[in-house]
N, C-alpha and C positions, 0 to 999 in steps of 0.2 A: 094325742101328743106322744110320740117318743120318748121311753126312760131312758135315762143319763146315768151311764154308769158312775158311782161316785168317786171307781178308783181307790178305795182303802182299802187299811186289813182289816179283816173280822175275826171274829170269836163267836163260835157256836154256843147257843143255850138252853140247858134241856131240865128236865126234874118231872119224876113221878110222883104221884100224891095217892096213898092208901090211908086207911081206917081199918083199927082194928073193931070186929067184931067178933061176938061168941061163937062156938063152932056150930059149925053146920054138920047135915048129914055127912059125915064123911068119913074114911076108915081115923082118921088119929083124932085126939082130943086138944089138938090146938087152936089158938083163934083163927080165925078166916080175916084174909087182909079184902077188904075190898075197896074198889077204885073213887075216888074223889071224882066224882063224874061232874063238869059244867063249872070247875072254880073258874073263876076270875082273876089273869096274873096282869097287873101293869105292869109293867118294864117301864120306867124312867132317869133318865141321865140327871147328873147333879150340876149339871149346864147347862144352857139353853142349845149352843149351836160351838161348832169347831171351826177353825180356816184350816180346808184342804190346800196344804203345798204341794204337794203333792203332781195337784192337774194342772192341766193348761189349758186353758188360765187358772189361775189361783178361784178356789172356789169357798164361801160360807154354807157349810152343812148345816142345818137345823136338826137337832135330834129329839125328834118327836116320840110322845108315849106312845110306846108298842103294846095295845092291850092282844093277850093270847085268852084262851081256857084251856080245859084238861078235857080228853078224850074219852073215850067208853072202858080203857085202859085205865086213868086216873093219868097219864104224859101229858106235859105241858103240848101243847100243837101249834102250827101255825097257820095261816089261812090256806096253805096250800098240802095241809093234810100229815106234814110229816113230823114227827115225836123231837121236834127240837126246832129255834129259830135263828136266824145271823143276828149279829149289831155289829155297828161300828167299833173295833178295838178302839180300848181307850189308854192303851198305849204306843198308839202309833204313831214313830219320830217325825211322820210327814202331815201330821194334822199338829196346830196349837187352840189350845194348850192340850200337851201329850203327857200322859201319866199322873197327871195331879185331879184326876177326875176319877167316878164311877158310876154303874147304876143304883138304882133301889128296884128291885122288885116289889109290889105290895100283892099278896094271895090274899083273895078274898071267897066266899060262897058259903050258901046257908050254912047254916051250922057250924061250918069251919072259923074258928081264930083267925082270925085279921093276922097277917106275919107278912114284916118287913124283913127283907134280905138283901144287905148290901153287898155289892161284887165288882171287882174290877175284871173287867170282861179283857184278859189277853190274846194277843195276836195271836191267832194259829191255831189257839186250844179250843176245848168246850170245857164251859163252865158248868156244873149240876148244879140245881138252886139246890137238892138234899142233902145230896157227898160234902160236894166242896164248901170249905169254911169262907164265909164272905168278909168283909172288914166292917169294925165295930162302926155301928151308930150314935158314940154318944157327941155331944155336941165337941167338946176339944179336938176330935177328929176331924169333924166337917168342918169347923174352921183351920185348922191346919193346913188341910188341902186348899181349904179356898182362898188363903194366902200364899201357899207356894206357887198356885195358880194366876193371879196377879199378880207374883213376882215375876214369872216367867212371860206375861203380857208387856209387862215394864220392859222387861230385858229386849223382846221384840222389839217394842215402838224404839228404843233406846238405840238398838242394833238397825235398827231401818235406813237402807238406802233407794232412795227415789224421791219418786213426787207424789206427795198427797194432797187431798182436796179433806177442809178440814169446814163439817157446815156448824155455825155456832146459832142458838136459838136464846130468847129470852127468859 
């Protein structure tokens, strides 16, 4: 089967993952970083799927969890080998809902702390899960957005010209 381009914007995603440890043989007396080799990062959206306006025809994305790991380096990777992955921007005017979403990251792997990273993944840029500061987790967040989110679905249906087919179940 033929991939279908999705037609949005994206945002690159990247993040290296070190440990300190004690020094090694080596001329200075600092600690030695070495690489997180084999974490586990989920990438998951805080939606299930968007409607691209975008294409023709109108299309529903589903944004599925992007599971990556970290390389022999400790970089996040993606299955095609290179030290960072795409996603769908989640601020793109031509998908709804546009901007009132983002991901969660969750790292995982022995030893390493469990760490959730939320981020809204903008058009154009990359995002570093280390650098960049993601947006808070607590819950009055995530409801906030998941109501301006539904408000802006309201707005659509409200704003809708055509014809719909509307199936009702028991």
């Amino acid at each position: 089967m033929a991939q279908i381009p999705l037609d949005v914007l994206t945002c690159e995603v990247s993040g290296r993952f070190l440990h300190a440890a004690k020094d090694g043989k080596d001329l200075d007396r600092d600690p030695d970083g070495n690489p997180w080799i084999g974490l586990t990062i989920t990438i998951q959206a805080t939606i299930p799927y968007v409607r691209n306006l975008r294409s023709d025809p109108a299309a529903i994305i589903t944004l599925d969890p992007i599971i990556v790991r970290t390389d022999s380096n400790g970089d996040l990777v993606g299955d095609d080998g290179e030290p960072s992955i795409v996603l769908v921007a989640s601020d793109d005017p031509e998908i709804v809902p546009s901007a009132n979403w983002y991901y969660v990251a969750t790292i995982e792997g022995d030893s390493f702390p469990t760490t959730r990273i939320a981020f809204v993944a903008k058009s154009g840029e990359t995002f570093d899960l280390v650098r960049d500061p993601g947006v808070p987790l607590d819950l009055e967040t995530v409801l906030t957005e998941y109501q301006k989110a539904v408000q802006q679905m309201r707005d659509l249906i409200a704003t809708f010209e055509g014809t719909a087919i509307a199936v009702l179940s028991e």
